[in-house]
C-alpha positions in Angstrom: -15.2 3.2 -13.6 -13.3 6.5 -13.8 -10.6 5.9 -11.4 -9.0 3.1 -9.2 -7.1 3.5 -6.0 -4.7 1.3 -4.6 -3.0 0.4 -1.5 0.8 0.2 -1.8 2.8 -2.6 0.5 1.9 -5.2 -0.6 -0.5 -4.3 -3.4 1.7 -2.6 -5.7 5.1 -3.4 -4.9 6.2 -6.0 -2.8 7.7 -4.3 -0.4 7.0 -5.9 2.9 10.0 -8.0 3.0 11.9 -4.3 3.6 9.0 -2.7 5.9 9.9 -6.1 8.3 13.8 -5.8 7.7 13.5 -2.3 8.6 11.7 -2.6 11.8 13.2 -5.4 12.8 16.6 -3.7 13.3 14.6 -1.0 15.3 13.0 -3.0 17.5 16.4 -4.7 17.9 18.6 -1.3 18.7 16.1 0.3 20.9 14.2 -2.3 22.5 16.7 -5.5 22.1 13.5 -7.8 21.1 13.6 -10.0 17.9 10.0 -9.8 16.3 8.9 -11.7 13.5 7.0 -10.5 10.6 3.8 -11.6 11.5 4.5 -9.6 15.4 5.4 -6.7 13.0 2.0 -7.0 10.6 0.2 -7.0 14.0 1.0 -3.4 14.5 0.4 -2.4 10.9 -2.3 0.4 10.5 -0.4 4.2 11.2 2.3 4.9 9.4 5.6 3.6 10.5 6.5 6.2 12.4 3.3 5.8 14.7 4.3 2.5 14.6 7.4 3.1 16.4 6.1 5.7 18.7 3.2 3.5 19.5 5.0 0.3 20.0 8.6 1.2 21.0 9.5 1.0 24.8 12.7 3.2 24.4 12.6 6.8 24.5 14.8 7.7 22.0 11.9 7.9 19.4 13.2 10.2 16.9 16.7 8.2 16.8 14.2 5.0 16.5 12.6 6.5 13.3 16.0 7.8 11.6 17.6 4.1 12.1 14.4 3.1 10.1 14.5 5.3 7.6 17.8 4.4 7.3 17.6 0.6 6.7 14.7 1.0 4.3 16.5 3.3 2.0 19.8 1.2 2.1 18.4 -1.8 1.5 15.6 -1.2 -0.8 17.3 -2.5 -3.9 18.2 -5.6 -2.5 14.8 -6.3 -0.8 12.4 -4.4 -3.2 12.3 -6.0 -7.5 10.2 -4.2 -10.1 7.4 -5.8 -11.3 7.4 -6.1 -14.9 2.7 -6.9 -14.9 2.1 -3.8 -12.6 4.4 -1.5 -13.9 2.5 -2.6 -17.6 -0.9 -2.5 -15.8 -0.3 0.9 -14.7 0.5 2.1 -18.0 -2.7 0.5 -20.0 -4.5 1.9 -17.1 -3.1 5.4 -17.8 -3.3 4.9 -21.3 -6.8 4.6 -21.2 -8.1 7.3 -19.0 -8.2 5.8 -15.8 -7.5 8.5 -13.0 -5.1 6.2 -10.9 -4.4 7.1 -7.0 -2.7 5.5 -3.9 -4.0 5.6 -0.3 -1.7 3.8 1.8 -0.6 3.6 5.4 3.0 4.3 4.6 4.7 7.8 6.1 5.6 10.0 2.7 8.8 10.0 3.4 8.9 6.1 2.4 6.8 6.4 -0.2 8.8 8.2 -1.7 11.6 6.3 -1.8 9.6 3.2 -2.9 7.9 5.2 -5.2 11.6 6.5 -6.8 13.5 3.2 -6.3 10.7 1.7 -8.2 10.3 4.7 -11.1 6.6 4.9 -10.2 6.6 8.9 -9.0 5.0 11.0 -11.3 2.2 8.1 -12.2 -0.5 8.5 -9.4 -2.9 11.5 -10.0 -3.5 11.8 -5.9 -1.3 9.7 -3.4 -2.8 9.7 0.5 -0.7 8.6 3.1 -0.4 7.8 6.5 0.8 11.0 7.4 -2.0 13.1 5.6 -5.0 11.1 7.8 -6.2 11.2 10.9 -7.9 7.9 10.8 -5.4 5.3 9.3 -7.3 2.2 7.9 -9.2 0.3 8.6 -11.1 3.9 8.4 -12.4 5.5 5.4 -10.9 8.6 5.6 -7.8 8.3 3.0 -10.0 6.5 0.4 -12.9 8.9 0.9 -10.1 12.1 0.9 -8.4 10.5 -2.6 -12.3 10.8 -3.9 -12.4 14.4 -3.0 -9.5 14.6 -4.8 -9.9 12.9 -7.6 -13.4 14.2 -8.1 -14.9 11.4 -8.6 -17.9 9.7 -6.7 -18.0 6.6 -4.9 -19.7 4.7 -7.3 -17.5 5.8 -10.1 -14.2 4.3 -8.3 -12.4 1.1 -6.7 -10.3 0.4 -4.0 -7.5 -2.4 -4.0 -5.7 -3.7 -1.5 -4.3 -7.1 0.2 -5.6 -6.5 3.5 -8.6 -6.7 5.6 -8.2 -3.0 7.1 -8.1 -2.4 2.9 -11.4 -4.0 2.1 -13.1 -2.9 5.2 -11.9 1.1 4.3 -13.2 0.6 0.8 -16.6 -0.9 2.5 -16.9 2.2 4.3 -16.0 4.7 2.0 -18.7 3.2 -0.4 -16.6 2.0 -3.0 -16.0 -0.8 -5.0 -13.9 -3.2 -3.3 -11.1 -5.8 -4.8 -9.0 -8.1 -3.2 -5.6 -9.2 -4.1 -2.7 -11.8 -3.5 -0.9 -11.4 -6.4 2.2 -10.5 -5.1 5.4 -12.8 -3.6 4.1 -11.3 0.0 0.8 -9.7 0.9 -0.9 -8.9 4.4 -3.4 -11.4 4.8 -3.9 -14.8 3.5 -7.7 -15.0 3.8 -10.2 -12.2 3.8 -12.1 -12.0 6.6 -13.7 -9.3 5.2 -15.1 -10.2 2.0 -13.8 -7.8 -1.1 -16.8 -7.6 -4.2 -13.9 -9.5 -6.3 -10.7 -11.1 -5.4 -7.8 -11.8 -8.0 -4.0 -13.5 -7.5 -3.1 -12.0 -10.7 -2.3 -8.7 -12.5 -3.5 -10.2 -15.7 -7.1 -11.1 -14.7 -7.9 -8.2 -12.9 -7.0 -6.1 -16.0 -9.5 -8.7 -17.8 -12.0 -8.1 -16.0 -11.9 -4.0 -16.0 -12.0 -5.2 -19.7 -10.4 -2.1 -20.7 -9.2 -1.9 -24.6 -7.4 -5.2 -25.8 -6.6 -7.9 -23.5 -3.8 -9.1 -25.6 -1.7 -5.8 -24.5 -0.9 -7.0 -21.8 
């Protein structure tokens, strides 16, 4: 295995809690409607700000997105902890070799914030996002991208993610799949979509790629 690409929300930080807060005071300004999380993971799939375009009754789109941009960034400490097992996992990945990437829904623009709240920048060797695809999951296209990218075949990477639109990209794009609910929140409770592996912790899937000594970790 020569590299491993993850999904973000969800899989690598757990960031949904803020993704919800954030649109939940859009949807709130704009279109004076209370959704709950799970009416919120319902439109997951584009990036947030096709979310809002998509989804949003009012006109004022561009205000709609700003307001959202704003509540993520604001609150991100409050909602958004490190995570002492993946920042570690990332590392002993790095360590040895592994080319490491991120294909995720998410526009850059949050991604970067996450990805600088959370002192991760600088550790992905290709990040995709929503806003670099045509095709958001559950197509292929970002996975199949971070390959081209990466130069690395198919059968030389992995995908992971906590989502069926994850597993189902990764089944189309030819790659490895793996499942996980390892995190305080994650997208979907039970794969409909069967992953090739499925873990609820950091710790065993870093077993499992078996990867220079398990007692590193």
């Amino acid at each position: 295995m020569k590299a491993i690409i993850f999904d973000f929300d969800g899989t690598l930080a757990n960031t949904l809690p803020i993704c919800y807060y954030a649109f939940q005071n859009v949807f709130k300004e704009f279109d004076n409607k209370d959704l709950s999380s799970e009416e919120i993971k319902a439109m997951f799939g584009p990036s947030e700000t096709g979310i809002i375009r998509e989804n949003l009754i009012n006109s004022n789109k561009e205000q709609a997105i700003e307001l959202y941009y704003q509540k993520y960034l604001e609150n991100h400490s409050y909602l958004v902890n490190h995570n002492v097992e993946i920042d570690n996992m990332i590392k002993h990945l790095k360590d040895y070799g592994i080319k490491l990437g991120i294909v995720t829904g998410k526009a850059r623009r949050s991604l970067d914030i996450s990805l600088k709240a959370l002192q991760m920048d600088h550790l992905f060797d290709v990040i995709v996002t929503g806003d670099d695809v045509i095709q958001p999951k559950p197509h292929p296209e970002g996975i199949i991208k971070a390959l081209s990218l990466l130069s690395v075949r198919n059968n030389e990477a992995m995908y992971v993610g906590d989502s069926d639109a994850d597993i189902q990209a990764g089944i189309e794009a030819n790659v490895y799949t793996v499942g996980v609910q390892w995190l305080q929140d994650y997208q979907t409770f039970e794969f409909k979509i069967e992953p090739h592996c499925f873990f609820s912790g950091v710790k065993h899937f870093v077993d499992f790629l078996n990867i220079g000594s398990r007692h590193e970790l």
